[in-house]
N, C-alpha and C positions, 0 to 999 in steps of 0.2 A: 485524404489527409496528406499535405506536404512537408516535407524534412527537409531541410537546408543545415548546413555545419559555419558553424560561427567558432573564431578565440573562445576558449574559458572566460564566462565572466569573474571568476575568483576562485584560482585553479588551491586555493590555500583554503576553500572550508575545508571543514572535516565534513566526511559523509556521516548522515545519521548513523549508520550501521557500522562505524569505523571500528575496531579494536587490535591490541596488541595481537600479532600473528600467534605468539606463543601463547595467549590466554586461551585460545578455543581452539582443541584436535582438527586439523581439518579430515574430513567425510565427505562423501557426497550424498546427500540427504535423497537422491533419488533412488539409491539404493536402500533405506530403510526400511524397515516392516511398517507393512499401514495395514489399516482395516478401513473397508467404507463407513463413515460414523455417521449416519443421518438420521439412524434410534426412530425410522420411521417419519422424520421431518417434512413436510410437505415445501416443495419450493415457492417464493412468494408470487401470488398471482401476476399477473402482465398489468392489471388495471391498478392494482400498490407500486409500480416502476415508471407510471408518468410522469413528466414533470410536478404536472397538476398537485398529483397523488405526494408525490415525496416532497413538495413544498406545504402540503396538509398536514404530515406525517412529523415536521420540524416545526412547524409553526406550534404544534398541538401533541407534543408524544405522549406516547404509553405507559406505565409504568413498566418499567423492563430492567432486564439483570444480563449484562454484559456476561459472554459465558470467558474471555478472557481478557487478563488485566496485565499479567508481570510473568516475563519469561525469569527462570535459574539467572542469577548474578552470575556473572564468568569473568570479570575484571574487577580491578580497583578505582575504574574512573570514576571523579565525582559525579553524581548524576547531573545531569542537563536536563536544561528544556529542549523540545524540540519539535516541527509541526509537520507535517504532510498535507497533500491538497489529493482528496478523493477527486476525481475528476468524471462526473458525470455528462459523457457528452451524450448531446440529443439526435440522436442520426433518424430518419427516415422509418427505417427498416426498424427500429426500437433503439433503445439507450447503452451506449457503452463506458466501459471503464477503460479512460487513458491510463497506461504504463510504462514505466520505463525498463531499461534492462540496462545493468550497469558497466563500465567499461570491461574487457579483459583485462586492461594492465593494473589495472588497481592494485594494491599489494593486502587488499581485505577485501572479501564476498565480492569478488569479479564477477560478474556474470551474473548476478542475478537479478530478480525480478521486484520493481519497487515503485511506491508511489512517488511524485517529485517530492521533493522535500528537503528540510537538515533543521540544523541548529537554529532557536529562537535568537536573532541578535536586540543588543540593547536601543538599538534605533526601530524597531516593528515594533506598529504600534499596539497590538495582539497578537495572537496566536496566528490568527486570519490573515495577518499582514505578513505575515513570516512567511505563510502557505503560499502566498501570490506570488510573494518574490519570489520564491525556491523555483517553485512552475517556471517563469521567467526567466531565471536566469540557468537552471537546469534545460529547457525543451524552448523557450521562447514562446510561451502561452501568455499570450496577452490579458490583464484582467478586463480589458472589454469585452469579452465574450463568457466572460465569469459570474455566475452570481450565488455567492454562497450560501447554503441554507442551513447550518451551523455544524455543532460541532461532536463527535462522540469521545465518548471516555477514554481518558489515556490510558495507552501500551507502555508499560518498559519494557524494555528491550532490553536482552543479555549484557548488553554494552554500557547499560545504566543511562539512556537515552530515556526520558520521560516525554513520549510522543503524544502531541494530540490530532487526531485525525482530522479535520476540514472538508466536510463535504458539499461540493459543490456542485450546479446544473454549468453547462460548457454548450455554445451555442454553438453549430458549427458554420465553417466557414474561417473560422484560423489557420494558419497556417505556422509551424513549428520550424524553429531555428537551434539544432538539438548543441548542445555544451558537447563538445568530445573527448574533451577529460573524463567528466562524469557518466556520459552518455553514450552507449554503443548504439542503440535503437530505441525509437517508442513506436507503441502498436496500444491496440483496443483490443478489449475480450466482452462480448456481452453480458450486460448487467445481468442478465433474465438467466444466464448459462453460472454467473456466477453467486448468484440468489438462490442454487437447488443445490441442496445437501447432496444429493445425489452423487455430486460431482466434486464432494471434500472426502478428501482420505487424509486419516488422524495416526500419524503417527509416534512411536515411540522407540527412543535410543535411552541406552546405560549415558549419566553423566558423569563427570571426571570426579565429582563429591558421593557416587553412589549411588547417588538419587536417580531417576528416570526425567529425561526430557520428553518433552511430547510438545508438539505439533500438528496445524493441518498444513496438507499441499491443496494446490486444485491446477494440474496437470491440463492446460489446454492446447488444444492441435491446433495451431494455425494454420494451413496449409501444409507445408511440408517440417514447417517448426515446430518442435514444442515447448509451448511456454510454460515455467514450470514455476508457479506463483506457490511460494511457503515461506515459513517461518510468519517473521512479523506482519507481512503483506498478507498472507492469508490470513491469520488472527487477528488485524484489524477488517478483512470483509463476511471472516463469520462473526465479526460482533455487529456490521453492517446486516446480518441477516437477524441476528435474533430481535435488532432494533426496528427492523420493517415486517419482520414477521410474528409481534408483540403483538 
């Protein structure tokens, strides 16, 4: 995979994940209490991660129940629309998930870990069409090496973001021209490492109303990094597991 740095194509979206700084405590979620949650979960075979397989899988689903929908409300924004693109690419060696990680200077959730994505505009002509651009104009993923095989149930998100996920196969041989306003890096985590319960720690924090937040992470070592996939990103790929593992 190659990275090149391009201008902002539209340094004025808002990121999906944007909120007032004052609406949400900052923490560092890597510090919170987790448990391993996998209640015994078997991770999904290698032969359900095909292309084959996961174009059978959308063409013909299961009946299945989304284990998450809607993170605690923490703002007063109206809610939006807004899409991500799962990015399944096909590598050799087995299938991965492209990622972004988001700038440090941002003045909301720097640094963390995210599918590309944002806000649905009134020119996309669906969901899907939102998802492509975002890719594009966040990483410079070309939709020719794209082919979408639909869509799962929308996340809201803390921010009042009403996301829908776009899962897509990614053929490789792209090459990525990353935004660096929005974009500090993108990397891959495999699918097959991120399809095993195993490797979700579900945590829980006190929220500002009383209530209990809870999420998962899924904490992967790339080399000498680690990437530290939580909140909404991990809650849309464990609802990507209970949907291939239905």
């Amino acid at each position: 995979m190659t990275t090149s740095s391009t201008s902002p194509q539209d340094a004025s979206l808002e990121p999906v994940n944007a909120v007032a700084p004052s609406t949400l405590p900052p923490f560092d979620p890597r510090k919170a209490p987790f448990t391993v949650r996998n209640d015994g979960l078997p991770a999904v075979p290698a032969a359900q991660l095909t292309a084959q397989a996961l174009r059978a899988r959308f063409e013909t689903p299961p009946v299945w129940t989304p284990e998450l929908r809607r993170e605690p409300r923490m703002t007063e924004r109206v809610p939006a629309q807004a899409a991500v693109l799962v990015p399944i690419v096909q590598r050799p060696q087995g299938a991965t998930v492209l990622l972004t990680e988001r700038t440090a200077h941002l003045s909301t959730h720097s640094g963390q870990v995210a599918f590309p994505g944002g806000r649905v505009d009134p020119e996309d002509a669906n969901v899907a069409a939102a998802a492509l651009r975002e890719a594009w104009e966040e990483v410079g993923l070309s939709a020719q090496y794209v082919e979408v095989l639909g869509n799962l149930p929308t996340y809201t998100t803390v921010t009042s973001f009403i996301v829908t996920p776009v899962v897509a196969l990614v053929q490789p041989g792209f090459e990525l021209a990353i935004n660096p306003y929005e974009v500090a890096d993108a990397f891959e985590v495999p699918l097959a490492w991120l399809m095993d319960p195993a490797n979700h720690r579900h945590h829980t924090v006190p929220a500002p109303d009383g209530t209990k937040r809870q999420w998962y992470s899924m904490p992967y070592q790339d080399g000498a990094d680690e990437r530290f996939v939580w909140g909404a990103t991990a809650g849309m790929l464990r609802n990507l597991y209970r949907f291939l593992s239905a």
